[in-house]
RODO-921399 format. One line per field, with one value per atom (N, C-alpha, C, O): residue in one letter; y, z, x. Coordinates in nm, 3 decimals, padded with zeros to 5 digits, m for minus. Layout:
REM residues N
aa c(A, ...)
c2 c(Y, ...)
c3 c(Z, ...)
c1 c(X, ...)
//
This chain:
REM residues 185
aa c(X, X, X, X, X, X, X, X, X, X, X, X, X, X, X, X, X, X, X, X, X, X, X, X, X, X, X, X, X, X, X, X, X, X, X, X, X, X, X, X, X, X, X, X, X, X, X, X, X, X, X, X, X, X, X, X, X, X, X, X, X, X, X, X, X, X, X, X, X, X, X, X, X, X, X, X, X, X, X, X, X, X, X, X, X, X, X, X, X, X, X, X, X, X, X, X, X, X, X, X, X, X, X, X, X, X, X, X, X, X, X, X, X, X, X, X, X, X, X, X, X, X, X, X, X, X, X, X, X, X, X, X, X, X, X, X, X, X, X, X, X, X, X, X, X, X, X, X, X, X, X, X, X, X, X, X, X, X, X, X, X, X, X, X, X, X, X, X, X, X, X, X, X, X, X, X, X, X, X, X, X, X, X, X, X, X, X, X, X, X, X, X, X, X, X, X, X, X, X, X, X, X, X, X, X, X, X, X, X, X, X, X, X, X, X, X, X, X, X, X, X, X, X, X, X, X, X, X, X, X, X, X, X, X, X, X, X, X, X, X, X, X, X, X, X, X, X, X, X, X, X, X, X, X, X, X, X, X, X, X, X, X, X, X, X, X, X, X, X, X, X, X, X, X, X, X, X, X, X, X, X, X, X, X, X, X, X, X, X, X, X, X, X, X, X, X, X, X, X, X, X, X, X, X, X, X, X, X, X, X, X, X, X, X, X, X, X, X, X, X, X, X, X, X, X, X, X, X, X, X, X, X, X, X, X, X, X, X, X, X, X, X, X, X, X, X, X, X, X, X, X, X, X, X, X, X, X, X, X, X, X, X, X, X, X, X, X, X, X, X, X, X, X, X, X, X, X, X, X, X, X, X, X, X, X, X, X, X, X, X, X, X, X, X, X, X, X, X, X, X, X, X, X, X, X, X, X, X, X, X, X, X, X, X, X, X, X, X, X, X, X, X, X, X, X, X, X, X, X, X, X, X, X, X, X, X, X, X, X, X, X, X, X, X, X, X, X, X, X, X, X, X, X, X, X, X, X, X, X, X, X, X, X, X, X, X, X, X, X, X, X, X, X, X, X, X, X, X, X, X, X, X, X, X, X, X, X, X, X, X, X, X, X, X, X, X, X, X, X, X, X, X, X, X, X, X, X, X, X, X, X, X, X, X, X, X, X, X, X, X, X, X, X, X, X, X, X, X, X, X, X, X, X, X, X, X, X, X, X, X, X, X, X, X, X, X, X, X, X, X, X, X, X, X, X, X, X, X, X, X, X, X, X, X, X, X, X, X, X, X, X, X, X, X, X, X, X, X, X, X, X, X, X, X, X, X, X, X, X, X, X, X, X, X, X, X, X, X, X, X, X, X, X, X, X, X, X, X, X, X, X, X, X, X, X, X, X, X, X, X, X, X, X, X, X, X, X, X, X, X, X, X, X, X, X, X, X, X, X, X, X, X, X, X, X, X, X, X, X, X, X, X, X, X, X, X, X, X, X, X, X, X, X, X, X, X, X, X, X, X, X, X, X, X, X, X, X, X, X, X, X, X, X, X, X, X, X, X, X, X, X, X, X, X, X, X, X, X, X, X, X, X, X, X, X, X, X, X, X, X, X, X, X, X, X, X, X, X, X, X, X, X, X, X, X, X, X, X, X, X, X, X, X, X, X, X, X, X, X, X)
c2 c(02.944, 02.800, 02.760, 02.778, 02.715, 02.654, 02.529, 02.414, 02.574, 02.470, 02.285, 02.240, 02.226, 02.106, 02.053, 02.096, 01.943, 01.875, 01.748, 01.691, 01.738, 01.619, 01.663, 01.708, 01.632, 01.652, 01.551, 01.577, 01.424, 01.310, 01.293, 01.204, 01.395, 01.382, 01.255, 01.229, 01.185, 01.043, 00.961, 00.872, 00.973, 00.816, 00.727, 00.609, 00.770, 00.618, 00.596, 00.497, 00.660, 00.587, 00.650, 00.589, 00.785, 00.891, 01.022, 01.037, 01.105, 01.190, 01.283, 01.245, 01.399, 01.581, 01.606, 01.649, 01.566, 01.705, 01.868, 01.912, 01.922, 02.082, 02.106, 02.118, 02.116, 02.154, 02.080, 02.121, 01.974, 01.939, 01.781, 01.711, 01.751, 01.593, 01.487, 01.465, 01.452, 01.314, 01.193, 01.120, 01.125, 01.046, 00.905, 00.905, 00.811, 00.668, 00.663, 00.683, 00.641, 00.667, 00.550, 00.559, 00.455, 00.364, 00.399, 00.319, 00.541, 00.572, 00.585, 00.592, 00.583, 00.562, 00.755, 00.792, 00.817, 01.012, 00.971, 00.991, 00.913, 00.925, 00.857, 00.916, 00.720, 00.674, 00.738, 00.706, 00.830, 00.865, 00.985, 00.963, 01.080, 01.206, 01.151, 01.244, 01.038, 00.951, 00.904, 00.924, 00.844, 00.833, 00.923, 00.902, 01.038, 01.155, 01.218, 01.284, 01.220, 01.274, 01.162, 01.202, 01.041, 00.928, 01.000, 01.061, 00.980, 01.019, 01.192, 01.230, 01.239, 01.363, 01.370, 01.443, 01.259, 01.238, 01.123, 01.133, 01.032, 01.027, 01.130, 01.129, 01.211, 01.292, 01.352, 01.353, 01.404, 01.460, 01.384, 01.428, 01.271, 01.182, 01.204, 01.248, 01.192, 01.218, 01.311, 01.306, 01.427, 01.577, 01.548, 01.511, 01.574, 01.575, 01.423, 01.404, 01.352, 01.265, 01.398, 01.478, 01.391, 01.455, 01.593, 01.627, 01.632, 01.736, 01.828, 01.942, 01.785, 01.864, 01.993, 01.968, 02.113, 02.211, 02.222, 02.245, 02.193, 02.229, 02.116, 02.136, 01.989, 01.848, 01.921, 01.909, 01.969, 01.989, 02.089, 02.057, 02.198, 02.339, 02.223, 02.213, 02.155, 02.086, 02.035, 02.086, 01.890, 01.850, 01.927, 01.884, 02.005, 02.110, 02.143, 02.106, 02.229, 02.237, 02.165, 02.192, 02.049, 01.929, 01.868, 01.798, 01.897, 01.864, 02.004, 02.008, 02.090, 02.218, 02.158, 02.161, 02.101, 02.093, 01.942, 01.916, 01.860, 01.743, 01.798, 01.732, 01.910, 01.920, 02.032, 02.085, 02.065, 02.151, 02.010, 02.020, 01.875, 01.802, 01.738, 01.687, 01.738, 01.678, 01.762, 01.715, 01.917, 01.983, 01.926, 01.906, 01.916, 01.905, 01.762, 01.747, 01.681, 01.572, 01.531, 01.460, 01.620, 01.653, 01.720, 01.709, 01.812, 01.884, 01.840, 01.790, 01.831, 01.767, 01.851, 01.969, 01.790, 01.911, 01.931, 01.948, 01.944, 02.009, 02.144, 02.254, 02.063, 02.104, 02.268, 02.361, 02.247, 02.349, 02.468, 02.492, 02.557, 02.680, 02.808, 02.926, 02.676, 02.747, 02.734, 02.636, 02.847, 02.853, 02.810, 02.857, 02.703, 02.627, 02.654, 02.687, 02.656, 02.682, 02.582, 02.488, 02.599, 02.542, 02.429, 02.453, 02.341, 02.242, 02.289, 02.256, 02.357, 02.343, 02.297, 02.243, 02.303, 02.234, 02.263, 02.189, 02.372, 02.401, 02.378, 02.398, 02.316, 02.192, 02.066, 02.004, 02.042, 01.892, 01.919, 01.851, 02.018, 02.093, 02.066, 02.001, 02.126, 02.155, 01.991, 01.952, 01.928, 01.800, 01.745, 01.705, 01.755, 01.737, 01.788, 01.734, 01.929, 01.931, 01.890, 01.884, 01.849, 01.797, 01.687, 01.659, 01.608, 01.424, 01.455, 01.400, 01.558, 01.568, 01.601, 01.556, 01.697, 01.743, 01.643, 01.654, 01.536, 01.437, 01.325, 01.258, 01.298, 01.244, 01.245, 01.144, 01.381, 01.412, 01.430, 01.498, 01.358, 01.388, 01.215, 01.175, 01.133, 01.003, 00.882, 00.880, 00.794, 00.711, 00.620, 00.537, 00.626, 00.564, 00.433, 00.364, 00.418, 00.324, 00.192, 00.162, 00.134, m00.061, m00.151, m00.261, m00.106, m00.294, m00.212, m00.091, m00.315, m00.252, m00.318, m00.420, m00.178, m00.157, m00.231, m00.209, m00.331, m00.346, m00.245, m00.198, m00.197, m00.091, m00.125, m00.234, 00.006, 00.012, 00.054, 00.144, 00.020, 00.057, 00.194, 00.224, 00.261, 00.360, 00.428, 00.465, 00.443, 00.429, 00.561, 00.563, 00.687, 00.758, 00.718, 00.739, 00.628, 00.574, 00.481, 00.462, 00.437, 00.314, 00.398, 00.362, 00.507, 00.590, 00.666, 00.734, 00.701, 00.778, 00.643, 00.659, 00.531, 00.418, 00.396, 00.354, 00.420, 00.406, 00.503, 00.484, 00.591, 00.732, 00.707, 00.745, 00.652, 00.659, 00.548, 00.570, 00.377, 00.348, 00.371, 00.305, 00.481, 00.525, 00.613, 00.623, 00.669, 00.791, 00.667, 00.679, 00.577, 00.500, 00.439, 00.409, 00.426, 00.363, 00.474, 00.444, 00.606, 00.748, 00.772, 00.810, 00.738, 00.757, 00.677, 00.726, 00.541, 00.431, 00.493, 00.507, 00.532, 00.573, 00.719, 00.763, 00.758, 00.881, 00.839, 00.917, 00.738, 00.706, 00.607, 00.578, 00.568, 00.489, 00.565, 00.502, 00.671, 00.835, 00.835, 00.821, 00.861, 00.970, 00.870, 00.918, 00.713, 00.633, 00.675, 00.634, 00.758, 00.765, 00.903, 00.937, 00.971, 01.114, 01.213, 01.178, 01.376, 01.423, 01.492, 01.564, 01.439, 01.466, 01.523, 01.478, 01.675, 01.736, 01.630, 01.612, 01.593, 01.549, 01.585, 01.489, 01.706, 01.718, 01.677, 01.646, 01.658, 01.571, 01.419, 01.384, 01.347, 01.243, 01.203, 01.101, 01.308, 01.345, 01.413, 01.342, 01.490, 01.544, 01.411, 01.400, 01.335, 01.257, 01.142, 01.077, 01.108, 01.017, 01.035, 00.938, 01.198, 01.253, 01.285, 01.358, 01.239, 01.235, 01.121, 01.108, 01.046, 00.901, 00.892, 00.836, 00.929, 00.905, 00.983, 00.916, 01.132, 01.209, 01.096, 01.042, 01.050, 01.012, 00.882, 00.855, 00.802, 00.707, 00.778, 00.730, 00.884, 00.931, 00.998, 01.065, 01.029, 01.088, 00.985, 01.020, 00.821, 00.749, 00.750, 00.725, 00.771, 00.696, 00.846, 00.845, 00.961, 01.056, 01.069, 01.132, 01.004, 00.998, 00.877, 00.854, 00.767, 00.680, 00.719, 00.653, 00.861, 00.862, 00.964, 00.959, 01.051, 01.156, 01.077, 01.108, 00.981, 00.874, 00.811, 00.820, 00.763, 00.674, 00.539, 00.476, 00.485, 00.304, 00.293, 00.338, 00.185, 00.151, 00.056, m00.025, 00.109, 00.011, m00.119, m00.150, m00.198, m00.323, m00.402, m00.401, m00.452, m00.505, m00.643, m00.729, m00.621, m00.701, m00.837, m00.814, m00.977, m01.058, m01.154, m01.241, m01.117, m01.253, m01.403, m01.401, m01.537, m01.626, m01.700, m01.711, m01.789, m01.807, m01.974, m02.041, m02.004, m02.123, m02.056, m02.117)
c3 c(11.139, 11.123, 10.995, 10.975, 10.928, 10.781, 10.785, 10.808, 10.758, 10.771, 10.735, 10.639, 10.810, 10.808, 10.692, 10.683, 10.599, 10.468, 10.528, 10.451, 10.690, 10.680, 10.817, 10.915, 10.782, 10.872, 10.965, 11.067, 10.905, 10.977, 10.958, 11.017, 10.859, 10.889, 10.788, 10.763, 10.739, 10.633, 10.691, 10.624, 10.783, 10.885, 10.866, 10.835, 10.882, 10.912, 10.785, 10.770, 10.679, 10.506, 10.458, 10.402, 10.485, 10.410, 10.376, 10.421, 10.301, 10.253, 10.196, 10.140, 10.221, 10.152, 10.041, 09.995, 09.988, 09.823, 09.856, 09.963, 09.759, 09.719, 09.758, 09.673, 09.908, 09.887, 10.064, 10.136, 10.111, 10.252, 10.282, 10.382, 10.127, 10.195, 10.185, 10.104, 10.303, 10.311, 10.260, 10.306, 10.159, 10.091, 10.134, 10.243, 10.131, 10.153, 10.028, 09.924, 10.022, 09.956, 09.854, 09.757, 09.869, 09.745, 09.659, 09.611, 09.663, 09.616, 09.472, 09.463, 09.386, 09.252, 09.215, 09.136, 09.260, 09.246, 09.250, 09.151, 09.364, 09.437, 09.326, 09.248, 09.325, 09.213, 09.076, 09.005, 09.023, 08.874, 08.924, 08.866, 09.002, 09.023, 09.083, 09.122, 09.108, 09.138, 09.012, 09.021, 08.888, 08.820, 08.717, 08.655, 08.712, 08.666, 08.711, 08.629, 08.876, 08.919, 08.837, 08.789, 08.850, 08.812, 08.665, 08.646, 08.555, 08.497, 08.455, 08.388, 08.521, 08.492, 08.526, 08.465, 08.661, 08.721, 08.582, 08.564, 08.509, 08.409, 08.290, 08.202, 08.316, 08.162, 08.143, 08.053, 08.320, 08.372, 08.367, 08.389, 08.345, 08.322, 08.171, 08.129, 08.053, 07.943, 07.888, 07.778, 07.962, 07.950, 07.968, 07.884, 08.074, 08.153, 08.026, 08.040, 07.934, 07.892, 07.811, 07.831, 07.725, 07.575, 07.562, 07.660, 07.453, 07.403, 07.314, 07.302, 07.251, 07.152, 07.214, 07.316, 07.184, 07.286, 07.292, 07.392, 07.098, 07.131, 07.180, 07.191, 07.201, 07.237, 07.445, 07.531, 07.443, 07.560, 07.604, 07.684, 07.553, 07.589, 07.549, 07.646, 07.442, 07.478, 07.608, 07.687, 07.622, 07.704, 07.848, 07.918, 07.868, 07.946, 07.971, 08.077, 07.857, 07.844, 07.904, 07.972, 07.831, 07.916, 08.022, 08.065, 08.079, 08.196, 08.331, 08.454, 08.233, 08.299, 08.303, 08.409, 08.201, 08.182, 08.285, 08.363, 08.258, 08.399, 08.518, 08.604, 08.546, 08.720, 08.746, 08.852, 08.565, 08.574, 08.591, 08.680, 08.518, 08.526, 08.666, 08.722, 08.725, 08.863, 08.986, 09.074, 08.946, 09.038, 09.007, 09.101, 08.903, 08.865, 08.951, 09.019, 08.893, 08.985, 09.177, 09.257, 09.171, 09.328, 09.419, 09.541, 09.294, 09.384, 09.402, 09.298, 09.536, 09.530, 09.417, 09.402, 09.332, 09.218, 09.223, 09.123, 09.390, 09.442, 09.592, 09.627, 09.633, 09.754, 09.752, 09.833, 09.631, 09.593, 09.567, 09.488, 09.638, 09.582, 09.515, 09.485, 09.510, 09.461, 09.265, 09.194, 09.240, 09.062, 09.029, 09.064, 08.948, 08.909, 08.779, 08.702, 08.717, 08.587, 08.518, 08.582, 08.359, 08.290, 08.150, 08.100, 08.133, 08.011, 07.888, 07.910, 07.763, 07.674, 07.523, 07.488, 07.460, 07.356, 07.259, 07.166, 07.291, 07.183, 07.234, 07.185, 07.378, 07.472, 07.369, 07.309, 07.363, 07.250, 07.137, 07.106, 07.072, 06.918, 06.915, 06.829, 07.018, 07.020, 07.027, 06.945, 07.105, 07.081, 06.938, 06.888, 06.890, 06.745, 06.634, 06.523, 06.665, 06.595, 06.592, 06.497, 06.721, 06.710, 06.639, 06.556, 06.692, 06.607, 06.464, 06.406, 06.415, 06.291, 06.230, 06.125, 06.324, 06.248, 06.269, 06.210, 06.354, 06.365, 06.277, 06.248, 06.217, 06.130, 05.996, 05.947, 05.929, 05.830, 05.823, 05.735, 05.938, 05.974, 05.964, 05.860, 06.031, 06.048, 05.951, 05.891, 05.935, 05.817, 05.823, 05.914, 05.751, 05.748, 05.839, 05.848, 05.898, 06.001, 05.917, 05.856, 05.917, 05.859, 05.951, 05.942, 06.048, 06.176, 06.292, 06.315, 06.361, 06.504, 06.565, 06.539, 06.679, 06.688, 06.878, 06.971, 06.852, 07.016, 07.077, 07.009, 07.188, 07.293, 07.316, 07.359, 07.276, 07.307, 07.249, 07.167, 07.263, 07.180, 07.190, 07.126, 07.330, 07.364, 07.488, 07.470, 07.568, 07.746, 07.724, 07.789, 07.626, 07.585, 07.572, 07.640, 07.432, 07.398, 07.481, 07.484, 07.540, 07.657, 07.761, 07.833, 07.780, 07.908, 07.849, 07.935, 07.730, 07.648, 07.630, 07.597, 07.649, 07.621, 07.712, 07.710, 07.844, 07.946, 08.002, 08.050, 07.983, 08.002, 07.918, 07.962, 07.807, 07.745, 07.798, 07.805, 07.850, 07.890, 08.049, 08.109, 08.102, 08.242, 08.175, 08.203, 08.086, 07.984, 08.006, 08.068, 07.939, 07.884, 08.021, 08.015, 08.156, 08.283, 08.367, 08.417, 08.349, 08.370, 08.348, 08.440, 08.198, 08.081, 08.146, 08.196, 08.161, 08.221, 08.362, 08.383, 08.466, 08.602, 08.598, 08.673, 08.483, 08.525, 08.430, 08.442, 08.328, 08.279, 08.409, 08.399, 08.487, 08.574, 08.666, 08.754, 08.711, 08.769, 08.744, 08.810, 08.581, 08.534, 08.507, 08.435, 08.559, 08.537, 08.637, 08.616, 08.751, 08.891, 08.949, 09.059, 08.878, 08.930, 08.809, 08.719, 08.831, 08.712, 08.675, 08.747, 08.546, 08.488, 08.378, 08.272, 08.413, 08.230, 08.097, 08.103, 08.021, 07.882, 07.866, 07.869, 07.844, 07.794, 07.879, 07.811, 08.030, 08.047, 07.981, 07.968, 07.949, 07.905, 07.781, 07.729, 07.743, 07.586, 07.586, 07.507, 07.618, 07.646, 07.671, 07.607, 07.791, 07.813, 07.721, 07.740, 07.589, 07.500, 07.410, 07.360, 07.341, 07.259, 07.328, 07.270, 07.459, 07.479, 07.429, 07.376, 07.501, 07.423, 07.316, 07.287, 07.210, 07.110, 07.051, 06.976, 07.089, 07.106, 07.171, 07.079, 07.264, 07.310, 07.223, 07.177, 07.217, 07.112, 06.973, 06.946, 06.904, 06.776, 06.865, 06.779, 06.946, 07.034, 07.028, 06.992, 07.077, 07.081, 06.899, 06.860, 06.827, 06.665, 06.627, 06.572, 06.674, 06.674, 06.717, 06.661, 06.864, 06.915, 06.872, 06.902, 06.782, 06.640, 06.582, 06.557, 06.518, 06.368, 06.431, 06.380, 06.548, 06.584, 06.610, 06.559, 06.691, 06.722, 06.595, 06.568, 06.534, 06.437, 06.477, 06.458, 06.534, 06.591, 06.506, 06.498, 06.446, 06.370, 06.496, 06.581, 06.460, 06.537, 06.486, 06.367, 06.583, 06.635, 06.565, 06.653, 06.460, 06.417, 06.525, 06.575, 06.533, 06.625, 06.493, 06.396, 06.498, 06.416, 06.511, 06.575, 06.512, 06.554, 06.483, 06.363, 06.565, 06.558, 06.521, 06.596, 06.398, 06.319, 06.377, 06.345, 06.457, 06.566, 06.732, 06.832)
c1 c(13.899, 13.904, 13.830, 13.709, 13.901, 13.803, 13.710, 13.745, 13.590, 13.487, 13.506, 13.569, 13.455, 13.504, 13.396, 13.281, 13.460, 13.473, 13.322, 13.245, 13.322, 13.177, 13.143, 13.202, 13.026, 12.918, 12.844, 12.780, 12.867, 12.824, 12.680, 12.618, 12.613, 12.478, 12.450, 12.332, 12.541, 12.522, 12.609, 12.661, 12.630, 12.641, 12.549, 12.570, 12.459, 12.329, 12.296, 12.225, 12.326, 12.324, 12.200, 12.109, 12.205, 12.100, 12.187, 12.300, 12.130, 12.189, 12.071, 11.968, 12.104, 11.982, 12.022, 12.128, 11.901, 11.906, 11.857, 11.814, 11.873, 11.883, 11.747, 11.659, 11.717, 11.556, 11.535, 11.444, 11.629, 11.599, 11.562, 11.579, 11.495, 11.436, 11.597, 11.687, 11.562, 11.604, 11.613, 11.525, 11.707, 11.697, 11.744, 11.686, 11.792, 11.891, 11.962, 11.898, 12.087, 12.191, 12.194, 12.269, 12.127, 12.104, 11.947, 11.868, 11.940, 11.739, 11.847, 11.969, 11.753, 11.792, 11.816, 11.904, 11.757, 11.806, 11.954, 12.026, 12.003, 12.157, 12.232, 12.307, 12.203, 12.254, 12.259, 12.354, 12.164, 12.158, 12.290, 12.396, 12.291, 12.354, 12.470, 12.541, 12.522, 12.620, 12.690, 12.812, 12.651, 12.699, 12.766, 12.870, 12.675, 12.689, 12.785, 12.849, 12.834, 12.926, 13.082, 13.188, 13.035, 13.162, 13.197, 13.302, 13.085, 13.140, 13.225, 13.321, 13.147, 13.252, 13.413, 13.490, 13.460, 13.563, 13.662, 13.783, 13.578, 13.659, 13.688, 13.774, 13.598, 13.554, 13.740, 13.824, 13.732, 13.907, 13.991, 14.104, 13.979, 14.126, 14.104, 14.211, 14.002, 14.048, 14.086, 14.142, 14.060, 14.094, 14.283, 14.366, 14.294, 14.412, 14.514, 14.635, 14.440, 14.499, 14.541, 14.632, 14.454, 14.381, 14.540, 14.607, 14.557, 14.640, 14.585, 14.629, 14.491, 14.436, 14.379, 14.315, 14.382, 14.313, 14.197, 14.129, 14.136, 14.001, 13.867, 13.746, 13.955, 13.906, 13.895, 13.808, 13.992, 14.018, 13.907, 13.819, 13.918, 13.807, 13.651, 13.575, 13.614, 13.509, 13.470, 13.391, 13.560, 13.540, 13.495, 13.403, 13.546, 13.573, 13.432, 13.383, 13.336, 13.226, 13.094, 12.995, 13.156, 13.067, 13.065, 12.974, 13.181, 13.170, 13.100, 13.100, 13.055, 13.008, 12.883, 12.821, 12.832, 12.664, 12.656, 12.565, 12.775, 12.763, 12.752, 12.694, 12.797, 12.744, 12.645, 12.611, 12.592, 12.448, 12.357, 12.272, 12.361, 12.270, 12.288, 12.190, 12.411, 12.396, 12.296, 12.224, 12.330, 12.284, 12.091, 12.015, 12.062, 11.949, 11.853, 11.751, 11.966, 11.954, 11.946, 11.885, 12.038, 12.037, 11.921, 11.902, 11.830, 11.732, 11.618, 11.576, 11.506, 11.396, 11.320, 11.352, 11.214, 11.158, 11.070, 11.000, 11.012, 10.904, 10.956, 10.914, 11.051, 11.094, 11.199, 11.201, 11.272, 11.393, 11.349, 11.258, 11.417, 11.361, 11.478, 11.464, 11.637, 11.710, 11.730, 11.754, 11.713, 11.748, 11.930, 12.038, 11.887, 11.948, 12.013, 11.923, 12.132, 12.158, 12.077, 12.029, 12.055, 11.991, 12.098, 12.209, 12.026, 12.104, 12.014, 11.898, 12.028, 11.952, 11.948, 12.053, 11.885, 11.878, 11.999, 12.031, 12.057, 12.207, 12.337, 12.448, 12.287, 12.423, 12.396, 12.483, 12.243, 12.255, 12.334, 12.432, 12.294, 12.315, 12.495, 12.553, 12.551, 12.688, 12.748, 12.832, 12.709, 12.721, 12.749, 12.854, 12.629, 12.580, 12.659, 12.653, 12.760, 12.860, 12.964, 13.042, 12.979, 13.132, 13.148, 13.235, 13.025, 12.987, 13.035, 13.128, 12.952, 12.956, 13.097, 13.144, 13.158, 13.287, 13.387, 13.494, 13.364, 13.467, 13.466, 13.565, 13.295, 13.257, 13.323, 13.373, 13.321, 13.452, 13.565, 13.618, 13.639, 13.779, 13.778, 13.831, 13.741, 13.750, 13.722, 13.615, 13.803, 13.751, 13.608, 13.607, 13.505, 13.386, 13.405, 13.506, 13.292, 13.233, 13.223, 13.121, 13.309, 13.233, 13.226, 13.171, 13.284, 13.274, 13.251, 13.258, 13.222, 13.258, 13.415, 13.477, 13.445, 13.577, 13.551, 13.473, 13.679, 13.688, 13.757, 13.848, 13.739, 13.823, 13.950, 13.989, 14.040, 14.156, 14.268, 14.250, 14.370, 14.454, 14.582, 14.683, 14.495, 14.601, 14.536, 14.420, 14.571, 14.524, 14.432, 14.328, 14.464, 14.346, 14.231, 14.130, 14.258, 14.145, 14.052, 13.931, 14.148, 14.027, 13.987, 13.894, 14.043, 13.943, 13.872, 13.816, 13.835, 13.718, 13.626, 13.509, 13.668, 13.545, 13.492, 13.376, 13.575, 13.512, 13.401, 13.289, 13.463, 13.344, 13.237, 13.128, 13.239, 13.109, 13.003, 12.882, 13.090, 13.003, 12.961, 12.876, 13.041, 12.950, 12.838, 12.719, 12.905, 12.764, 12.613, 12.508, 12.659, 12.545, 12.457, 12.337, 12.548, 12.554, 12.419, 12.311, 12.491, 12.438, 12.269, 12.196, 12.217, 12.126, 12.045, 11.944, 12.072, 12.006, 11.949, 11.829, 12.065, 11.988, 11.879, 11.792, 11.931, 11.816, 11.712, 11.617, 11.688, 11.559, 11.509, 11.390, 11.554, 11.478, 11.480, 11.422, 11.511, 11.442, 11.308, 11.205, 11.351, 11.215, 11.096, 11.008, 11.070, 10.996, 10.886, 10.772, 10.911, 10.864, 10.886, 10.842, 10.950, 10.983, 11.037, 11.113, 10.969, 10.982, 11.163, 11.232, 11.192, 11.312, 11.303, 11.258, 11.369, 11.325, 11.428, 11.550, 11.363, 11.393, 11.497, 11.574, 11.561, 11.679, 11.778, 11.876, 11.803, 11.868, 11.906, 12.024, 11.809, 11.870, 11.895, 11.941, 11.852, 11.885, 12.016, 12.077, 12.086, 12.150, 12.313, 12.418, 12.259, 12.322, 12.357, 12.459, 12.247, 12.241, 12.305, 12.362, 12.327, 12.439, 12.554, 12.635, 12.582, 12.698, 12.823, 12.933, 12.693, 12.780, 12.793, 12.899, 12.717, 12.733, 12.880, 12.951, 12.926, 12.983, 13.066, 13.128, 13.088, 13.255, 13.301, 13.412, 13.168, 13.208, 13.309, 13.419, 13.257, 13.355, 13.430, 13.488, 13.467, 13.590, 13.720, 13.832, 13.673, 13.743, 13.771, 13.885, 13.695, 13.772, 13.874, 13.984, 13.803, 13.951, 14.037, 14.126, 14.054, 14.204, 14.265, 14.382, 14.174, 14.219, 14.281, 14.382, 14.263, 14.274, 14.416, 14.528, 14.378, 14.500, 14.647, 14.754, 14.625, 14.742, 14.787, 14.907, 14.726, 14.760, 14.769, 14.874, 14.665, 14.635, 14.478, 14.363, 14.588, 14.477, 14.368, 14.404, 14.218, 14.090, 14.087, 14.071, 14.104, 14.113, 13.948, 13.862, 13.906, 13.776, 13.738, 13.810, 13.605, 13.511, 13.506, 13.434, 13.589, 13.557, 13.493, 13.551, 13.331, 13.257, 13.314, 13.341, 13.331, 13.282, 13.208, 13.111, 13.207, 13.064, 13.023, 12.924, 13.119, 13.051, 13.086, 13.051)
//
């Protein structure tokens, strides 16, 4: 018989991290490793959009280190005594190249761009601002409970990373970005 998918033990609106304690499903841990989970679930609609292969094998990547930082998130970080894969500083780095290599592919930055323009592109905007949604819940984690750094660092060059994601599936499509013309009354 194949093991059943719930347990019921989050009926009453609690839920266990990696280690046993008992949490309430609105504690801000749940929420940060909640969003983290959201966004990885769009990261796959832009994948599954996306054609490019090696946009694709990225993405791909990152969404490996999203459910290394979820697992991270998930564990009490006193209580756990299971070893955890690690996020490290050349997950940022790798980040950091792509920015860059998309940087010289894309035409220079002068305005800001409103979202949209090709159902790609608006679900890479969206992911970035769950990225940014994400960043937010685990710095209000780590206000009160310990969070290694490179998580949200990690998470901060993401966005930045999907933001030039969206101006390359700009420049790959050929739609021209839509300019932000503020209102001068």
């Amino acid at each position: 018989m194949a093991t059943k998918i719930y347990t019921k033990t989050g009926d009453k609106g609690q839920t266990s991290l990696i280690g046993g304690t008992r949490l309430p499903k609105h504690h801000i841990r749940i929420e940060a490793y909640g969003t983290v989970d959201e966004l990885n679930s769009y990261l796959g609609i832009v994948r599954d959009l996306c054609t490019d292969k090696e946009t694709i094998a990225q993405l791909i990547e990152v969404q490996d280190r999203l459910f290394t930082i979820g697992s991270h998130l998930a564990a009490d970080p006193v209580k756990n005594k299971m070893e955890l894969p690690k996020v490290i500083e050349d997950d940022v780095k790798a980040l950091e190249n792509a920015i860059d290599k998309i940087n010289a592919i894309v035409p220079e930055m002068k305005f800001f761009v409103l979202p949209g323009g090709h159902i790609l592109i608006s679900h890479t905007h969206v992911a970035r601002c769950v990225c940014r949604r994400a960043e937010r819940a685990v710095l209000r984690l780590a206000e009160n409970e310990q969070v290694e750094e490179i998580i949200y660092k990690f998470l901060n060059r993401l966005s930045d990373y999907l933001f030039m994601l969206t101006r390359l599936f700009n420049h790959q499509l050929n739609i021209e970005e839509v300019r932000w013309l503020p209102r001068n009354k």
